[in-house]
N, C-alpha and C positions, 0 to 999 in steps of 0.2 A: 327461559326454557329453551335448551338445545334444537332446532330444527329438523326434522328427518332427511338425508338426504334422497335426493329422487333419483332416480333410475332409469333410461327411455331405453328399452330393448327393441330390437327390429331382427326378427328372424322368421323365415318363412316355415318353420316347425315349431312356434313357441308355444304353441298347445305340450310340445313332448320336452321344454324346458321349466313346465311348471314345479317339480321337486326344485328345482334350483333358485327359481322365485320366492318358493318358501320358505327355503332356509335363508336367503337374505332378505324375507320380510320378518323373518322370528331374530334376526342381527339387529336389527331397527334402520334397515332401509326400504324406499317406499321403491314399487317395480311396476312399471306402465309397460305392458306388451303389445310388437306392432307383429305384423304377418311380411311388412315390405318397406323398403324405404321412404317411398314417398308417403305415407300415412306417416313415420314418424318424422317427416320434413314438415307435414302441413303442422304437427304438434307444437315442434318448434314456434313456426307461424305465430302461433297463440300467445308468447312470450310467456310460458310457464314458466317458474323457477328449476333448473336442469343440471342438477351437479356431473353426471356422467351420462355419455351414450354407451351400447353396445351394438356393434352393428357385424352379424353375421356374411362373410366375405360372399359368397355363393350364393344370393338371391336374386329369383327374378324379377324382370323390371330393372330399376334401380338396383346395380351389384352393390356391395358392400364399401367397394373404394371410390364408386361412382357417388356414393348419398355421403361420402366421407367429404369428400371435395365440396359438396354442395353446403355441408355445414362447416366447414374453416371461413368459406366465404361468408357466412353471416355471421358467426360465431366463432372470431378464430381459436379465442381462449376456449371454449369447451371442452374436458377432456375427452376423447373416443378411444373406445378399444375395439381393435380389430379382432373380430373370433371367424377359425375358417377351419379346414380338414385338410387344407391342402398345406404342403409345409417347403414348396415352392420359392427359389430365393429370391424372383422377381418379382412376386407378390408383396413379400416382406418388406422388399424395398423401395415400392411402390408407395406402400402402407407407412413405413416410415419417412418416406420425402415428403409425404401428406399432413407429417406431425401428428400422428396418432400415438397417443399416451402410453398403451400399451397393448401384447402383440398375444392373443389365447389361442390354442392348437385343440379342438376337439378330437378326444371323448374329453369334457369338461372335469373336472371336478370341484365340488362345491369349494373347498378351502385354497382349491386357486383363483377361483372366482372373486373370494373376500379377499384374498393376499395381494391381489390387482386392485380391488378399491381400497383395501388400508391404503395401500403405496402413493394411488392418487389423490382422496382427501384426507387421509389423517396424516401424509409422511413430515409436514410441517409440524405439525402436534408432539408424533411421539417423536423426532427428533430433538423438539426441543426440550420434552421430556427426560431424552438419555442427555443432553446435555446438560441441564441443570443438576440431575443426578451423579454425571461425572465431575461438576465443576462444585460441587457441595464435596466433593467426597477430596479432589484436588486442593480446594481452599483452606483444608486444615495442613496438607503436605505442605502448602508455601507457605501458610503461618509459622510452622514450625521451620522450615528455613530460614525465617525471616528472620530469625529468632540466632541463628548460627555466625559465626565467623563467617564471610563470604568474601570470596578473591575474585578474579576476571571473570574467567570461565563460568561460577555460578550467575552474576549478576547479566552475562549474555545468556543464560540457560533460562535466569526466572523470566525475562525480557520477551523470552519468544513464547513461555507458556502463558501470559500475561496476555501478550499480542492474540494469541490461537484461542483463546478463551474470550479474549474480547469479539473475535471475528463467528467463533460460535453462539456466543450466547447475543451477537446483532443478528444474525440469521434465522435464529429461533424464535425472536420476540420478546423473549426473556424479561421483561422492563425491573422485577424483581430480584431477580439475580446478576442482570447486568447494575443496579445500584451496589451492591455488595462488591463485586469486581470493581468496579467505580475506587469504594473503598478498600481494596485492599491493596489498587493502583496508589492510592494518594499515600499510606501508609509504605510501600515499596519505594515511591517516590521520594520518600524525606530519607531513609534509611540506604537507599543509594546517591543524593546528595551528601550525604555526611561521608560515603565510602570514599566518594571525588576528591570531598576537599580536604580530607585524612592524606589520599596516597596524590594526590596530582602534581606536586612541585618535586615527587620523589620520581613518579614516571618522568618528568622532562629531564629530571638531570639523568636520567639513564636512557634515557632515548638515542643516543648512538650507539647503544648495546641491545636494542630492546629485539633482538632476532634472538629466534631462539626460547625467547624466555617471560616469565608470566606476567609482564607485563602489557596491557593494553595495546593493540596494535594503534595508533596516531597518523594524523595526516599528512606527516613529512613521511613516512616511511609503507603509504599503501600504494603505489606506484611502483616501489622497487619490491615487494612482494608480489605484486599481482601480476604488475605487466613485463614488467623484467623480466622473470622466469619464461614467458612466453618467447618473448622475443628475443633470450636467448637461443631458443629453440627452429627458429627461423619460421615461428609461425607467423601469418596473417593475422593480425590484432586489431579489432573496433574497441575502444575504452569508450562508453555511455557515461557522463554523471548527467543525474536529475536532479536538480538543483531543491532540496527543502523534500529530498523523497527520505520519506518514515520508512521503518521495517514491518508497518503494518500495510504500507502500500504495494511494497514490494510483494507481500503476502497475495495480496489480493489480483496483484499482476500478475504472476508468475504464469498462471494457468494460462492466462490467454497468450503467451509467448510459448505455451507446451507441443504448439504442431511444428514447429521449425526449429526450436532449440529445447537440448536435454541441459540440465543443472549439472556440472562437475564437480562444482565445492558452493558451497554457500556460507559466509563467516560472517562476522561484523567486525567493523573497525569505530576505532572511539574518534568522535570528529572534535577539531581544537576548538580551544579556550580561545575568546568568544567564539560560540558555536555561529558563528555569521559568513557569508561571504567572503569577505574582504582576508580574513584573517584563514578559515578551514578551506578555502578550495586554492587560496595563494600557495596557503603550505602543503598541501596535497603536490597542484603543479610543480611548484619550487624543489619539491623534498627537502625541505629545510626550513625551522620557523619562521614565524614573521618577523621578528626581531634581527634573523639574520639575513631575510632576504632586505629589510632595510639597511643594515651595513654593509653588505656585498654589493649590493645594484640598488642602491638608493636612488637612482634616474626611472624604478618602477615599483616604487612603493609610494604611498600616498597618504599622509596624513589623516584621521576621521575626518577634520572642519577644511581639509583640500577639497577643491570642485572638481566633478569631472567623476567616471569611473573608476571603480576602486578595487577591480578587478582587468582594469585595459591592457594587461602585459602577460595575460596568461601562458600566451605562444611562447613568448621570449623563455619567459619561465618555465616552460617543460621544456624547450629546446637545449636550455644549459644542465638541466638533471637526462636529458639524453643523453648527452655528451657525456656526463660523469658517467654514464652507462658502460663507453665506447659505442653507440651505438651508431650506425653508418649505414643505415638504411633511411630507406626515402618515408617521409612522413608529413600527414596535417593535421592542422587544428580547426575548428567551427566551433562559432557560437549561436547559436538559434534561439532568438528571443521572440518570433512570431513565425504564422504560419508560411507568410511569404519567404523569409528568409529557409523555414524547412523545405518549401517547394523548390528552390534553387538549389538546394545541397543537392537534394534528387533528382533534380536535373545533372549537378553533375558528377551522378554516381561513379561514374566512369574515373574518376580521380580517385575515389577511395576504394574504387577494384584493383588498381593498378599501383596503391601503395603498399609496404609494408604495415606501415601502422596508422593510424588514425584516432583524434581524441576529438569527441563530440561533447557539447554542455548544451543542455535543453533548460530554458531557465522557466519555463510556461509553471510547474507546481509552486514556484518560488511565487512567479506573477498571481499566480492562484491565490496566495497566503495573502499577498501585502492587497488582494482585489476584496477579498472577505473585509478586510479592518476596513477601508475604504467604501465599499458598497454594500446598501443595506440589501440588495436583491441577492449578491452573492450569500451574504450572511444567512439568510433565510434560507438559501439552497444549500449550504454547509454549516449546518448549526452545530454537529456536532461530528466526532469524528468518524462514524460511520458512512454521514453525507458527507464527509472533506474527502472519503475514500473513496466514495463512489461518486462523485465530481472530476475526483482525479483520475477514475478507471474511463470514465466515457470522454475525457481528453485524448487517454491514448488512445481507445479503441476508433478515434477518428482523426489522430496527430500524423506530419509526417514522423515521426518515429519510428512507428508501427511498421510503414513501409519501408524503412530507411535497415530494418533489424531481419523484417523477411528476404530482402536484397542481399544483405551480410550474410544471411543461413544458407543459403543459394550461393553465392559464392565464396563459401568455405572459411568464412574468417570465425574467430574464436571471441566471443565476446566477454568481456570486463562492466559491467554492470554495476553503475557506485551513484554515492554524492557526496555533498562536502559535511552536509549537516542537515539536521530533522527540523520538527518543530511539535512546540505544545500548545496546549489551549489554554490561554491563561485565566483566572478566575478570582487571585486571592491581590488586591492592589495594597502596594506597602510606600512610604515617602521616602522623598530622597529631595535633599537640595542642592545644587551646583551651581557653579559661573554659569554663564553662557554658552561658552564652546566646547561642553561637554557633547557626548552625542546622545544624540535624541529616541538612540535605542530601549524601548522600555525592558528588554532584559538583560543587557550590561552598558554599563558607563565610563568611559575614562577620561582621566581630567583632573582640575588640582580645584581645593578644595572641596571635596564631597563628603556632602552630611545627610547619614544614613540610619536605617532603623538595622539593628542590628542580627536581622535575619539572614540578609547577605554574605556575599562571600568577599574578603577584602583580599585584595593584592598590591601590596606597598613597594614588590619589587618585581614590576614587570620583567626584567631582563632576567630576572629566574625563571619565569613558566615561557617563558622567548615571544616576549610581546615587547613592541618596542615604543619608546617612552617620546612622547612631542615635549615635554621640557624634564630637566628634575624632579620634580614635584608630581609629575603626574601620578595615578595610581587607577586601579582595574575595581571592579565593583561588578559580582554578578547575581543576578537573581535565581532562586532557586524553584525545585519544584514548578510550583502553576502561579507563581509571585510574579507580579509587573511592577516597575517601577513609576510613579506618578511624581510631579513636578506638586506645591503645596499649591502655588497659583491655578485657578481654574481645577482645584483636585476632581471634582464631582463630577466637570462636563469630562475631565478625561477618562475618569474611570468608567463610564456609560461607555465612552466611543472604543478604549481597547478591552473593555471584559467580554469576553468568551473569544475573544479572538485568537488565531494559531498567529503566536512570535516564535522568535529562534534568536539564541545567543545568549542565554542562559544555560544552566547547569538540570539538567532532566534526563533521566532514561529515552524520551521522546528526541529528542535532540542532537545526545551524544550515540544512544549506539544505535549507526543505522550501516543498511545492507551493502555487502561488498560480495559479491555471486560472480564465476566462472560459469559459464555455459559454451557448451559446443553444440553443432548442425547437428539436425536429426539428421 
């Protein structure tokens, strides 16, 4: 049985607010009236069950912002609304630096009385109401897409309604309709692995044409869309990548970068095949695949079974796609892989005020991902991808980033906002047997001899999708969808330790299309 909610009123005329008492006790809410503040402080006291105050601003004793204050201190969550005559801007503002819910201007009237308590206890309910009702009504529209011929443009369109629908139907509670989503992702999810590996060896051999034209935007060629164009322009340039950031994170970011930067364009770019570091943020830097940054500058490419970093030459590597630029302005590069290292960039702000361009990699989401597989504390704090989003919001809302982006908007530079590749959560474990020095990535593998369940995606000829080959024999192997790959030895204890975890470097909507956004200062 639903609960009635309570109501604590405090107005020094509530005898002459009884009409309004009773039409929200005939609504089905319960209404306790005081004459002054302190009678409804001492009530409080009592720890009764209290969904809402009302506190009339102009009573004596205790004023209405005076007995407001007094209840945040004990009760900061409680909602109050402030009701007064006066319409005063200082008062309002007063009233709202106080955190009061919401703000009523007498002569009252009853249905804005109720339109102020829908607002504060049921806006979670019926929001999640019109959302399930628009996502019931939307799920037949993407069926039926699903169902169509689909090229670039559609499968970045279903991606963001997917995304937007996941993000409303986590915010409403939805647990019902967020399963159906669930599946209509996984069902999107096979149907855009089959688009990939239909058209992917067709986008690489056009990938020195690919301006202009319907195909995919790729990580050798988002550097000279994005940031080129600017710094033709002679503008002040920050390039951001976040290392393992989704387009659903970026969602979730956006707002809180909304008081110092406005959005100019927002697109997606398709991040390379393996969707991993070594391979999508080289060729991003490089502008050019990994196969060729292995035969051009093989002194900064690195074998998978090499030691060492396998991203340690990124500078070098945008320094010679500047070049192919013409580009002749003063520029740096940063890698921030902990807090300390952000605290020093921001110390030395004053170098990236004074350049033209500047490219930043924050690799903390990525440390976030491989922290989850690795710790069972993180796991339980990112179980799923709601928590991995809102793990990853309260990073930045306390990273140097944060600061490092408010500095940028303040001093007029123009931000580039990327990463090299996403990540999914995987779920479905499939076998695979290799040598030894294959790598130990559970969602792509290359190496010679590989024997595999034939879900995968095979690639016999690396030097066609511009991946480069450690002997003849080698060959690419990727997992698709929410598939991981498990060795037969130990299959069980591995499938416990990486199921539900977020990898990258397979073939998924989660992975490949993620956020490339232009923003300028407010």
């Amino acid at each position: 049985m639903t609960r009635t909610p309570h109501i604590l009123w405090a107005d020094d005329e509530i005898d002459l607010l009884k009409p309004h008492i009773l039409f929200l006790e005939r609504k089905g809410y319960e209404v306790t009236g005081y004459t002054d503040g302190a009678s409804l402080l001492d009530a409080l006291e009592e720890d009764r069950i209290v969904d809402v105050v009302f506190l009339d601003e102009n009573m004596p004793g205790l004023t209405g912002l005076e007995t407001l204050q007094r209840i945040k201190a004990k009760r900061p969550h409680l909602p109050c609304v402030m009701i007064t005559k006066s319409e005063e801007e200082h008062i309002m503002e007063e009233a709202i630096g106080s955190k009061m819910a919401d703000y009523l201007i007498k002569p009252l009237n009853p249905n804005q009385i109720l339109l102020s308590l829908k607002k504060i206890l049921d806006e979670k309910r019926l929001v999640g109401e019109k959302a399930m009702s628009d996502y019931q009504r939307e799920f037949r529209e993407l069926g039926m897409r699903l169902m169509d011929r689909l090229g670039r443009e559609d499968w970045e369109d279903i991606h963001k309604r997917l995304v937007h629908w996941d993000l409303e139907l986590a915010a409403s509670g939805d647990t019902g309709m967020a399963e159906v989503l669930r599946m209509q992702k996984q069902d999107a999810g096979r149907q855009f692995a089959r688009y990939v590996t239909d058209n992917y060896p067709e986008w690489l051999a056009d990938l020195d044409r690919c301006d202009g034209s319907e195909d995919p935007l790729l990580a050798p060629k988002v550097l000279s869309e994005s940031v080129k164009p600017l710094l033709d322009q002679g503008k002040k340039t920050l390039l951001v990548v976040i290392d393992n950031f989704r387009y659903d994170q970026w969602r979730a970011l956006g707002p809180l970068l909304s008081s110092n930067w406005q959005v100019q364009s927002e697109r997606m770019h398709w991040s390379f095949l393996p969707t991993a570091t070594q391979y999508a943020r080289n060729a991003m830097f490089a502008g050019m695949t990994p196969a060729r940054i292995a035969e051009s500058h093989p002194q900064w490419w690195k074998d998978e079974q090499a030691q060492g970093s396998k991203n340690a030459y990124e500078s070098e590597l945008l320094g010679v796609q500047l070049k192919s630029w013409g580009f002749n302005g003063t520029w740096g590069y940063h890698k921030i892989t902990d807090v300390g290292a952000g605290r020093k960039l921001l110390e030395g702000f004053h170098q990236i005020r004074d350049r033209d361009f500047t490219a930043v990699v924050f690799n903390f989401v990525d440390m976030l991902s491989h922290a989850r597989t690795e710790s069972e504390i993180i796991k339980e704090l990112a179980e799923d991808e709601a928590a991995y989003r809102s793990l990853a919001m309260s990073w930045f809302e306390h990273s140097p980033l944060r600061e490092l982006l408010e500095r940028a908007s303040e001093e007029g530079f123009e931000l580039i906002l990327t990463t090299d590749h996403g990540t999914v959560q995987v779920s479905d474990p499939i076998k695979v047997q290799a040598e030894k020095e294959v790598t130990d990535n559970p969602r792509y593998k290359t190496g010679r001899n590989l024997r595999h369940d034939d879900s995968v995606f095979v690639v016999d000829n690396p030097l066609a999708l511009g991946l480069p080959k450690a002997n003849l024999s080698s060959r690419y192997i990727f997992a698709k969808e929410r598939d991981f790959m498990v060795y037969p030895n130990n299959y069980n204890r591995f499938v416990r330790y990486l199921d539900g975890t977020f990898q990258h470097g397979g073939i998924s909507m989660e992975e490949m299309l993620v956020p490339l956004v232009h923003l300028v200062p407010r």
